[in-house]
C-alpha positions in Angstrom: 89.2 179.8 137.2 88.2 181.5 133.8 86.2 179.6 131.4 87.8 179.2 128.0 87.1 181.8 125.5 85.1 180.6 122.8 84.3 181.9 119.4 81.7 180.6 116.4 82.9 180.6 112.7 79.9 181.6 110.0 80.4 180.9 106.6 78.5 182.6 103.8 78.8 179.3 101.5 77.0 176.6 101.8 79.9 174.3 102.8 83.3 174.8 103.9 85.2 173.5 101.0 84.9 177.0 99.6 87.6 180.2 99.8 85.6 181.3 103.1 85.5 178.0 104.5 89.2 177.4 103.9 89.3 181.4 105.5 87.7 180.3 108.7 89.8 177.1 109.2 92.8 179.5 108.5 91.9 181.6 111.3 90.7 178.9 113.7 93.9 177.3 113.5 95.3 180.4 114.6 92.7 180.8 117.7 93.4 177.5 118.7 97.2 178.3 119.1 96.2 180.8 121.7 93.9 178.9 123.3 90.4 179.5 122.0 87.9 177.1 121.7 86.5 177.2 118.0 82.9 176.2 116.4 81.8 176.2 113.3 78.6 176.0 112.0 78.5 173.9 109.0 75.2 174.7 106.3 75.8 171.5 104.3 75.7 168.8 107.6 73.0 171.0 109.3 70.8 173.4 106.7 69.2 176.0 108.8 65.5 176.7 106.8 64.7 180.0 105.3 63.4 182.5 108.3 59.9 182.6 107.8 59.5 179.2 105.6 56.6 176.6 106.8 57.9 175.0 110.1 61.1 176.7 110.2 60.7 177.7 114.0 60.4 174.4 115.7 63.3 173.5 112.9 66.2 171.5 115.2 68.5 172.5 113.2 67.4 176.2 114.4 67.6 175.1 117.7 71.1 173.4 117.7 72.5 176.9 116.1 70.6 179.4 118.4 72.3 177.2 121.2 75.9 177.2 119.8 75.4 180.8 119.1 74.2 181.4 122.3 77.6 179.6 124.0 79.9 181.4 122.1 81.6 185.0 123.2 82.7 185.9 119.6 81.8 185.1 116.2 83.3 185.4 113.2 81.9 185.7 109.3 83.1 184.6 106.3 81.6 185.5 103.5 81.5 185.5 99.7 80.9 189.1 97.9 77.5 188.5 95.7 76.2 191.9 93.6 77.5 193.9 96.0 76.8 192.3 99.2 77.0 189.1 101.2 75.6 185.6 100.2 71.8 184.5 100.9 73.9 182.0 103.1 74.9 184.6 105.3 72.0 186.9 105.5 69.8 183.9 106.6 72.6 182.8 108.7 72.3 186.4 110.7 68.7 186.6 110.2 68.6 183.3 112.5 70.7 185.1 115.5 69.0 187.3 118.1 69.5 189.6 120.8 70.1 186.7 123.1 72.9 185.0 121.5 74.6 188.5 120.5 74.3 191.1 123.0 77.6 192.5 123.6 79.9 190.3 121.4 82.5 190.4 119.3 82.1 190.2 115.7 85.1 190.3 112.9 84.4 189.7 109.0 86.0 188.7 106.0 85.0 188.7 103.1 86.7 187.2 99.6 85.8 188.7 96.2 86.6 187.5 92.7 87.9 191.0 91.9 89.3 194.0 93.0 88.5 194.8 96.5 86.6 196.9 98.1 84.4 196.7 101.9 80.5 196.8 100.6 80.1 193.0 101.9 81.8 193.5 105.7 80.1 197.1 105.6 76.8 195.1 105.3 77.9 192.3 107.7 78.6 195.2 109.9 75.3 196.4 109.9 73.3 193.5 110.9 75.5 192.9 113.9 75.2 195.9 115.3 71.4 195.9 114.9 71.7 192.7 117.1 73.7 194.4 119.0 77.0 193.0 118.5 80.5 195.3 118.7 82.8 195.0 115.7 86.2 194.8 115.8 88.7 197.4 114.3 90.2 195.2 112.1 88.7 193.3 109.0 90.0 191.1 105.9 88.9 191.7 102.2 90.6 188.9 100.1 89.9 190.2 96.8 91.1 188.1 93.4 90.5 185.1 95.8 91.4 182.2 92.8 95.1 183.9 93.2 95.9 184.0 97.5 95.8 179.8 97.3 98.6 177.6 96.8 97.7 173.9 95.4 97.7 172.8 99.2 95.7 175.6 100.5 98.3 177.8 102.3 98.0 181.6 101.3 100.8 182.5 99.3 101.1 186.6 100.2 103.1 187.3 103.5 101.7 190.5 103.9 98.1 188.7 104.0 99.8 186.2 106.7 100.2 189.0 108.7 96.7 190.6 108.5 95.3 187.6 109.4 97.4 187.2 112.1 96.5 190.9 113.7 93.0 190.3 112.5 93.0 187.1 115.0 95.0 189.0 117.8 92.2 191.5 117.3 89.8 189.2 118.2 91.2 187.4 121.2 92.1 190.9 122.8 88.0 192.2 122.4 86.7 189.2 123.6 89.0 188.9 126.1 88.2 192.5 127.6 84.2 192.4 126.7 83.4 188.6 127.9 79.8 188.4 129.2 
């Protein structure tokens, strides 16, 4: 019998009561409906230190996410577009992942802006996993104007976004699917 797929949500905020937070619950409702088994790792319960800050290596919290990183066969980042690039949040958050825990997986990105799109932050996002030797998916989401794509209750107003999301998740089950370790 085939062990579940599983994938790992990262979000570039600090919480998940942002637009990427709200982004990665979006598409791990959708994983779940095909089966997947989603984690999430969660900055505000469990702060992973600054790489190289005093006692940052024997950190738990380091510990706890190398190991969920380690058990998952597909990861997914969230993250906000800062001057041009990803969130601190998220660089640490890669920064904190290794060869061991990324070898051969799958990554897909969003990213949400407050303006006109455009790909810098998931160009970036893409570079760091393939230097820990992760493999991208095709497909990737740029939510720009992000204070517009929300209804009151969450739910993302434009259909046509819907359905990126949705081929953006298909994406991601298919890879993993054919490049499990």
């Amino acid at each position: 019998m085939t062990r579940q797929l599983k994938m790992m949500g990262i979000c570039g905020t600090y919480g998940l009561d942002s637009a990427n937070g709200r982004m990665l619950e979006i598409v791990s409702e959708l994983l779940k409906e095909q089966g997947i088994e989603w984690l999430v790792w969660d900055n505000k319960l469990n702060p992973l230190p600054f790489v190289g800050e005093d006692g940052c290596w024997d950190h738990p919290n380091v510990k706890k996410y190398k190991e969920m990183a380690s058990s998952a066969d597909a990861f997914v980042l969230s993250s906000p577009e800062y001057h041009g690039t990803m969130s601190g949040v998220m660089k640490n958050s890669l920064d904190w992942l290794s060869f061991d825990q990324t070898t051969g997986k799958i990554f897909g990105f969003i990213s949400t802006l407050g303006g006109q799109a455009n790909t810098t932050t998931l160009n970036h996002m893409r570079v760091v996993a393939r230097w820990i030797h992760g493999v991208s998916i095709p497909e990737q989401l740029v939510i720009a104007k992000v204070k517009t794509v929300f209804d009151d209750k969450g739910n993302i107003i434009d259909e046509d976004l819907n359905i990126r999301i949705q081929k953006f998740v298909d994406s991601m089950v298919l890879h993993a699917s054919k490049l499990r370790i």
